[in-house]
C-alpha positions in Angstrom: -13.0 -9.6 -31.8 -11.9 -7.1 -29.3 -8.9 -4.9 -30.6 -6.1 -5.6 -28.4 -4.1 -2.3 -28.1 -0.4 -1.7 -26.2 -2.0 -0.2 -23.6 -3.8 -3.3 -22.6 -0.6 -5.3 -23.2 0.8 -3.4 -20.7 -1.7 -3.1 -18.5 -2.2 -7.1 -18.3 1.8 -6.8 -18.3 1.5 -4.7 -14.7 -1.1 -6.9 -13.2 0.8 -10.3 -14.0 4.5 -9.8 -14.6 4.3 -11.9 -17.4 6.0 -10.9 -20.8 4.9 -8.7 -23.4 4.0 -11.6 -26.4 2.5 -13.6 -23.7 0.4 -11.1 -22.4 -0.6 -9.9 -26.1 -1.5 -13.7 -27.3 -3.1 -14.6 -23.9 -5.0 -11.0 -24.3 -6.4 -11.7 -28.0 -7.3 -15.7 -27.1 -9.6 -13.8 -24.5 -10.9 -11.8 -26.6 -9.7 -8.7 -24.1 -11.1 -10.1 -20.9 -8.3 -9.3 -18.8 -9.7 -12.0 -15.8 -9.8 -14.7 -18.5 -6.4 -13.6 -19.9 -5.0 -14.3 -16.5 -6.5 -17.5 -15.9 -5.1 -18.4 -19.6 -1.8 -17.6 -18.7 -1.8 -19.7 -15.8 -2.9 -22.6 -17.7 -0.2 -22.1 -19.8 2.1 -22.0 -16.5 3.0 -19.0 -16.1 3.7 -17.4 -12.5 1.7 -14.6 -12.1 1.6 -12.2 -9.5 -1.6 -11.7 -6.9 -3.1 -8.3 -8.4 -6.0 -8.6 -10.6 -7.5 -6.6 -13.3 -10.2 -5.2 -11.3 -7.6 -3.5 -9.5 -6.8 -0.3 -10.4 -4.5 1.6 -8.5 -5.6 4.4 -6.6 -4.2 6.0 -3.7 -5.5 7.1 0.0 -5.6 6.0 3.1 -6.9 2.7 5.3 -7.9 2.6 8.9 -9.1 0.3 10.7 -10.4 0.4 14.7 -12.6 -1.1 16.7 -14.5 -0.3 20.2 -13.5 -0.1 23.7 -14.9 -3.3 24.1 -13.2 -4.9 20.6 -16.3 -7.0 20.1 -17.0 -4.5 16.7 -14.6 -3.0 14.3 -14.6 -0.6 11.2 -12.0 -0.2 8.6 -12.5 2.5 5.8 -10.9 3.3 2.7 -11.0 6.7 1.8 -9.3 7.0 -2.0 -7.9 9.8 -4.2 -6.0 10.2 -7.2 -2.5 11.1 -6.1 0.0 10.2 -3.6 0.6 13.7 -2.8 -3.2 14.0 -1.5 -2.4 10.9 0.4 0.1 11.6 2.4 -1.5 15.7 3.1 -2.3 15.9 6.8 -5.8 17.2 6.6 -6.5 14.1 4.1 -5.5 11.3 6.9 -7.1 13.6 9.5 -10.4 13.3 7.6 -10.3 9.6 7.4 -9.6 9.2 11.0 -12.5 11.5 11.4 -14.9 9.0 9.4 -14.0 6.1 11.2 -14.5 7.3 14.2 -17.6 9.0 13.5 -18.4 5.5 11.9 -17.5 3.6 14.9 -19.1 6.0 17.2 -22.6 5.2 15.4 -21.3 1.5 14.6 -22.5 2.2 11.3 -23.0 -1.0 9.2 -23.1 -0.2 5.6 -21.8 3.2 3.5 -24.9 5.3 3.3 -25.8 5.5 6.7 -21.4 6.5 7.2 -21.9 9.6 4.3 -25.2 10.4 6.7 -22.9 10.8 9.7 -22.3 14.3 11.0 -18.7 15.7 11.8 -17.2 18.7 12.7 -19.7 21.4 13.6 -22.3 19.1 12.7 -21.5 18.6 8.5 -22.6 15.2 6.7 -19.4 13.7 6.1 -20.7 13.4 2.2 -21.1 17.4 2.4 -17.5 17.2 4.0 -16.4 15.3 0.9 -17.6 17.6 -1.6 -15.9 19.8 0.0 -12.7 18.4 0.0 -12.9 17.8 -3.7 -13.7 21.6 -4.8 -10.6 22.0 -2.0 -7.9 19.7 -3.4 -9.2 19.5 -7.3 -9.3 15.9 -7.6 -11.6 12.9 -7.0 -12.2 11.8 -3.6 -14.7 9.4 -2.2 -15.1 6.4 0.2 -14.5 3.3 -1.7 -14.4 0.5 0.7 -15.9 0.0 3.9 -16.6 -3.0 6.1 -17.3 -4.3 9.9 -17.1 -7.0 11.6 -18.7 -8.4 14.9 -16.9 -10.8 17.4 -16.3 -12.2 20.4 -12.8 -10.4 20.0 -12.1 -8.2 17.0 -8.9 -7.2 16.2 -8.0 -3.9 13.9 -4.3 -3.8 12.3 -3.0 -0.7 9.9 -0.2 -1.7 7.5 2.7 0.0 5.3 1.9 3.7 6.2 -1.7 2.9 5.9 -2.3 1.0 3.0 -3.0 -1.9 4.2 -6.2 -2.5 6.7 -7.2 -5.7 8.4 -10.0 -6.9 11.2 -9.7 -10.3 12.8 -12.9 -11.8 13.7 -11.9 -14.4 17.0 -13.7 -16.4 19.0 -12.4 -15.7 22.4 -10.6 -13.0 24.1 -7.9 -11.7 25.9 -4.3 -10.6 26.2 -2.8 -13.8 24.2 -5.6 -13.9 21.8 -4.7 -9.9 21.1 -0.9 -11.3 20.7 -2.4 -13.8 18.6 -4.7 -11.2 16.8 -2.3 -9.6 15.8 0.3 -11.7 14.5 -2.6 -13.0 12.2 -3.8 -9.5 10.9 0.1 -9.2 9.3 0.0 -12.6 8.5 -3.4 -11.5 6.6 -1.8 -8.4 5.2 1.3 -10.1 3.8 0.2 -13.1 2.7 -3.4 -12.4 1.3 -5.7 -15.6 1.9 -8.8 -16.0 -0.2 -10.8 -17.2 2.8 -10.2 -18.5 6.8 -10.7 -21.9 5.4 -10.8 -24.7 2.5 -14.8 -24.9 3.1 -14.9 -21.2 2.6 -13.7 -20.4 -0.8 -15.7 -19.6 -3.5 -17.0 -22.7 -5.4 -15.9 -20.7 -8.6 -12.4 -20.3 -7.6 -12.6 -24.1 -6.7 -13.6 -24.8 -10.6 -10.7 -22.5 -11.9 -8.5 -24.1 -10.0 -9.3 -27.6 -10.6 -9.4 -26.9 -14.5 -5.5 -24.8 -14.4 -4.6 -28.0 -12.7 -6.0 -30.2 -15.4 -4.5 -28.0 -18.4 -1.4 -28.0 -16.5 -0.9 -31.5 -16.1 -2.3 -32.5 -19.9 0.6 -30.3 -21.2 3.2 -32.2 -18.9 2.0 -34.9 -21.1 0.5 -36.6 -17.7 -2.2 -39.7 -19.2 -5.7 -38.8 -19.1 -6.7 -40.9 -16.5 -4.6 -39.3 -13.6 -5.2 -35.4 -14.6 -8.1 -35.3 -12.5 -5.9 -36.6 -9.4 -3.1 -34.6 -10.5 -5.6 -31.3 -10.4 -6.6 -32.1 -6.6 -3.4 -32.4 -5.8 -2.6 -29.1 -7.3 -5.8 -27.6 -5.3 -4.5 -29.4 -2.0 -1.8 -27.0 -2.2 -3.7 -23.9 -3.5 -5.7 -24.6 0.3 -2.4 -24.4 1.7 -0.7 -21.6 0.3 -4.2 -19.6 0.5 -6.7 -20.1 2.9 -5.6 -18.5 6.4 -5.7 -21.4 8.6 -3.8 -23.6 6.1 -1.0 -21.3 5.6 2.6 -21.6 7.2 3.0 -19.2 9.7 5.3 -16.2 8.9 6.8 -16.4 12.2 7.2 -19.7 12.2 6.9 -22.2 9.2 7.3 -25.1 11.0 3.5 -24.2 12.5 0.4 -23.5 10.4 -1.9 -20.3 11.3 -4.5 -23.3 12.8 -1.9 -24.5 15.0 -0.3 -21.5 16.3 -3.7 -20.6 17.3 -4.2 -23.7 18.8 -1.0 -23.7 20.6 -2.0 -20.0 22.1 -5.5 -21.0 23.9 -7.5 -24.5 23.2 -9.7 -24.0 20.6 -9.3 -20.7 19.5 -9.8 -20.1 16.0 -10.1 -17.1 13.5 -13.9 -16.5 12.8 -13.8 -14.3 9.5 -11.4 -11.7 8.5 -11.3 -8.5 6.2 -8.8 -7.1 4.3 -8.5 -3.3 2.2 -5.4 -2.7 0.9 -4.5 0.4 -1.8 -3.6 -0.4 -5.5 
């Protein structure tokens, strides 16, 4: 048996907005997995808010671009420890530096971005040594994605802290309207994938069981849980998947047909998202 101390109380506390006995009891039934502590407060009905325990908060910057031609996009996360570092000009000057150096090269994974040469010709993982001995605290890139398209569309959120790419499957001016509108859709709303067909099969499972142990302790009879639980996961696809969401702008339309409604058959591809925290 793990020992369950306050500081994980509160910690699970932070991540869930739950309440302190509940957190304690669903912490020590898990034996201090803080994933399997969530799903058992679920189960046990609870709202619980989006953040997971993998989720540390750190703070930095996110940017997100993409070429000339939009048909590739970057979007970096460059982390430190305190907001103060954050918001320091020369910080946000150095992560606009990497992505463009990134997008320049349309590098496709991390090593080949810490390779990259900037200013004067210095590896941008000399650069963030240097940084560190500079500012005196941890600092490193700890997120970074592409994305190739027909049409890709880049959108920075909250200062920053929020960084999306739209993958689409046409292009032009509408479809950047329309790009748009879905990256802060993507930002605010946080979908698990574009698509029902898309989610992890493991998320799938989870979901199917909460819906079970939901309905078995609404005293629902055995033989209808399972239909119960679908229906439950019918409305998970709704509320998170991108294309099955309501639209922010308008909830009378989902994300699938507001894209429909812009330009026949145009559809969202694959998306990213890096937010802070």
């Amino acid at each position: 048996m793990s020992t369950i101390t306050a500081s994980d109380v509160n910690k699970l506390r932070q991540l869930t907005g739950a309440g302190m006995m509940d957190c304690k009891k669903a912490l020590t039934e898990a034996n201090g997995d803080f994933e399997e502590a969530v799903t058992i407060l679920r189960k046990k009905g609870q709202k619980v808010s989006a953040n997971r325990a993998d989720r540390d908060a750190k703070e930095g910057v996110v940017i997100a671009r993409t070429n000339a031609e939009g048909t590739f996009g970057v979007v970096v996360r460059l982390s430190c420890e305190t907001d103060f570092v954050s918001k320091n000009e020369d910080f946000v000057a150095f992560g606009n530096a990497i992505t463009d150096a990134a997008l320049a090269a349309s590098a496709t994974d991390l090593d080949s971005v810490l390779g990259l040469t900037i200013e004067g010709g210095v590896k941008i993982g000399d650069k963030i040594d240097e940084f560190v001995a500079k500012i005196g605290e941890k600092i490193s890139i700890t997120e970074y994605h592409t994305l190739t398209s027909d049409f890709v569309v880049p959108y920075i959120h909250m200062g920053n802290r929020i960084g999306v790419l739209v993958a689409l499957n046409q292009k032009g001016d509408a479809q950047l309207t329309a790009g748009k509108d879905v990256a802060m859709q993507i930002a605010a709303m946080n979908p698990v994938a574009v698509d029902k067909d898309q989610v992890d099969p493991s998320i799938v499972e989870r979901e199917i069981e909460i819906g079970k142990d939901q309905a078995r302790q609404e005293g629902k009879p055995e033989n209808i849980v399972e239909k119960i639980a679908l229906g439950k996961l019918n409305k998970f696809y709704q509320e998170n998947t991108l294309l099955n969401q309501a639209f922010v702008k308008n909830g009378e339309l989902t994300i699938a047909k507001m894209l429909e409604g812009v330009s026949a058959g145009l559809t969202v591809k694959s998306f990213v998202r890096i937010a802070l925290g």
